[in-house]
C-alpha positions as CSV (number, residue, x, y, z in Angstrom):
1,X,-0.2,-58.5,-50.2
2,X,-1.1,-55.3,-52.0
3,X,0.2,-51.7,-50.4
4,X,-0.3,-48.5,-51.5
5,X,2.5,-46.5,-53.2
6,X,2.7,-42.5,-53.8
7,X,1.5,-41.7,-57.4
8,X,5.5,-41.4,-58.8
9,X,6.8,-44.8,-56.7
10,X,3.5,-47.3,-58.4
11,X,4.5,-45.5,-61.4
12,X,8.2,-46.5,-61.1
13,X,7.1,-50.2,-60.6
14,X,4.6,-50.7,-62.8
15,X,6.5,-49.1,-65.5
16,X,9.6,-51.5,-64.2
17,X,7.2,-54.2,-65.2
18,X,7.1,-53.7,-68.5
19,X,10.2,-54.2,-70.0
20,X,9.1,-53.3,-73.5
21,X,8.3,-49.6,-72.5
22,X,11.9,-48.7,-70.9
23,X,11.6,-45.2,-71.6
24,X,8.4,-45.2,-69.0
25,X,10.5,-45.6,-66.1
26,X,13.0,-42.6,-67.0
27,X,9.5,-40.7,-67.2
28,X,9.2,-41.2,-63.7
29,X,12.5,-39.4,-62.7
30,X,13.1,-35.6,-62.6
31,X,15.3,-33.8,-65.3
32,X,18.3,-34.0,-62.7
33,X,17.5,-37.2,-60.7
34,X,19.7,-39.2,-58.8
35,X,20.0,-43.1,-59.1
36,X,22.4,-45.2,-56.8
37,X,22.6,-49.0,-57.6
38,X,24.9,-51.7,-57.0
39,X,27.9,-49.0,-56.3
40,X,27.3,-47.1,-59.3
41,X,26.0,-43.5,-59.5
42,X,23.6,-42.4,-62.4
43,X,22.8,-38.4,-62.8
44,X,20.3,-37.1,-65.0
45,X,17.1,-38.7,-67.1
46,X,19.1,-40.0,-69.7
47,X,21.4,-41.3,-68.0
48,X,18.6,-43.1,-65.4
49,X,17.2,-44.2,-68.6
50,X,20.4,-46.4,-69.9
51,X,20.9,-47.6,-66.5
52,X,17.3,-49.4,-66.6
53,X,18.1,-50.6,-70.1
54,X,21.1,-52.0,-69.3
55,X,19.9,-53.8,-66.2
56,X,17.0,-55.4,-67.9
57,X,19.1,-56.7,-71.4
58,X,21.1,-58.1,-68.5
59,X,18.4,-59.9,-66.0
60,X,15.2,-60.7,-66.3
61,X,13.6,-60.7,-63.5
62,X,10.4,-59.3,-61.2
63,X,10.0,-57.3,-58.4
64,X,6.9,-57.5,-56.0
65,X,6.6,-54.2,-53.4
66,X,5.7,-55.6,-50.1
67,X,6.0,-52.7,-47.6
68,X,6.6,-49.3,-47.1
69,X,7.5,-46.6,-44.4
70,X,8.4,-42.9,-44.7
71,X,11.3,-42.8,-42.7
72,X,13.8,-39.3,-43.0
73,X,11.9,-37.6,-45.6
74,X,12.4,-40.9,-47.7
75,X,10.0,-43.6,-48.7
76,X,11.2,-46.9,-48.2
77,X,9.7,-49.4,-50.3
78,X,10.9,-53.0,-49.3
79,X,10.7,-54.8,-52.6
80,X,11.3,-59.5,-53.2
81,X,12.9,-60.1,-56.6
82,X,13.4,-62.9,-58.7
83,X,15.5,-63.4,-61.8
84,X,18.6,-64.5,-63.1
85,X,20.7,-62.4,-61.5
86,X,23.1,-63.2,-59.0
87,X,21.7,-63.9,-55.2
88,X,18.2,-64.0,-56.5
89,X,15.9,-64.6,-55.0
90,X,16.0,-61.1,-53.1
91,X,14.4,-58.8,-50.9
92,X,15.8,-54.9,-51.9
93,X,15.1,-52.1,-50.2
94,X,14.7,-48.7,-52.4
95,X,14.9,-45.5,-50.9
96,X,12.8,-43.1,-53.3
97,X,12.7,-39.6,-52.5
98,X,9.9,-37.3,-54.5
99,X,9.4,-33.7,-56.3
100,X,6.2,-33.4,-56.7
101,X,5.0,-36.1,-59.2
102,X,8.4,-37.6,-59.9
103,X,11.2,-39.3,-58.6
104,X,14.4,-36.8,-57.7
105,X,16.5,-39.6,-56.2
106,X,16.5,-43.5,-55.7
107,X,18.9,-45.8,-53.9
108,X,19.0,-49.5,-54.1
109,X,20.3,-51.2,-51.0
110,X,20.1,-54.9,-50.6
């Protein structure tokens, strides 16, 4: 099933994809963005940028968007993964708020 994403959130994912190109996914994220993932809280583009490098070193894995609603000035993307991570399979929810053409904020909730 194929949905369609805001310009900055199919950016996000596709860029996810790709796991050579890490430095495309901190592209997506403002200067001063916010990421919240598995309890830990990363601030800033760099720092968004180690977090997605150290996640994929760790797993491999891919991630297949499969719905989406706006829901409190959020859009919530409900994503299925699979990988060698712990619990996988699973179906994440991601909670990406937007400035303009980028991400300001992201949180990962299982």
């Amino acid at each position: 099933m194929s949905i369609d994403l805001a310009k900055p959130i199919a950016d996000y994912f596709t860029a996810d994809a790709d796991k050579a190109d890490r430095e495309a996914v901190a592209r997506c994220f403002t200067e001063d963005a916010v990421v919240k993932d598995e309890g830990q809280v990363y601030i800033g583009r760099v720092t968004v940028k180690q977090w997605k490098e150290n996640s994929t070193t760790k797993y491999q894995y891919t991630s297949e968007p499969f719905a989406s609603e706006d829901k409190d000035g959020k859009t919530v993307i409900a994503s299925h993964l699979v990988g060698n991570f712990p619990g996988s399979p699973v179906d994440l929810r991601y909670f990406f708020e937007l400035d303009g053409d980028k991400i300001a904020s992201l949180e990962i909730i299982p």
